[in-house]
N, C-alpha and C positions, 0 to 999 in steps of 0.2 A: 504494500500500500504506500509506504514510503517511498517509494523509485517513479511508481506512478504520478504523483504529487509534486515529486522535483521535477517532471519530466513537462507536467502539465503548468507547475510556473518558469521552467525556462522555455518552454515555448512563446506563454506569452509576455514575457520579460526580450525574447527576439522581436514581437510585435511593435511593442512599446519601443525597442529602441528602432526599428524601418520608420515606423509612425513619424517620431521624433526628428529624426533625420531626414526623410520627405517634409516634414511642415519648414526645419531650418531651415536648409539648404535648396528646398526646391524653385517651384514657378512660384511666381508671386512679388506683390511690392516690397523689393530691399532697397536701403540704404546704401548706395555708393560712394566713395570718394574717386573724384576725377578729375584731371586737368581742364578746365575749360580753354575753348580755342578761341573763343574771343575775348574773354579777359585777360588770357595769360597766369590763372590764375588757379589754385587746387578750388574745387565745388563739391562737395554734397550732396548729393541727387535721390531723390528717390526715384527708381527706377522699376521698370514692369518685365519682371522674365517670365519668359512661356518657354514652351518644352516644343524647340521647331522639327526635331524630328526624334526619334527614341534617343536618350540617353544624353542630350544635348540641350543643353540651355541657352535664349537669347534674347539680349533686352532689345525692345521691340519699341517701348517707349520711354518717355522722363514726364515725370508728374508736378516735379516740386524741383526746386534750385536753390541753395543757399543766395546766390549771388544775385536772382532776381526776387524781388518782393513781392511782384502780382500775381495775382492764384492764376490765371494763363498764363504760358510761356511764351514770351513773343519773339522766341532766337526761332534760329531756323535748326537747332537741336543736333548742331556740327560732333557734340559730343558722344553721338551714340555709337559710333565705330569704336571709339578708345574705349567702351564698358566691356 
């Protein structure tokens, strides 16, 4: 009974950490730091990745900029190659 038991929480103690590790690191709005090309300057970005093809992550877009104030971005978003 006891084998069964450890057997049935490291299973889901493996769950727990794929879970974990998909919510971190996966698709989703993260935090960047990046050089911006029209300031010259490091930024801050929140950024939007999506999963473009199996096993592959790619930010697609920028939501937020330390270096610009207005909730639209009004650059032309030169910064999204260097993420």
């Amino acid at each position: 009974m006891n084998i069964i038991l450890l057997e049935v929480v490291g299973v889901l103690l493996a769950w727990a950490v794929a879970a974990y590790t998909i919510w971190k690191w996966g698709p989703g709005l993260r935090k960047r730091s990046v050089g911006c090309p029209e300031k010259a300057r490091r930024a801050t970005v929140l950024a939007e990745q999506r999963e473009a093809e199996f096993g592959c992550l790619r930010v697609v877009d920028v939501h937020r900029c330390s270096l610009i104030a207005s909730a639209p971005l009004a650059c032309d978003k030169a910064c999204l190659p260097r993420l």
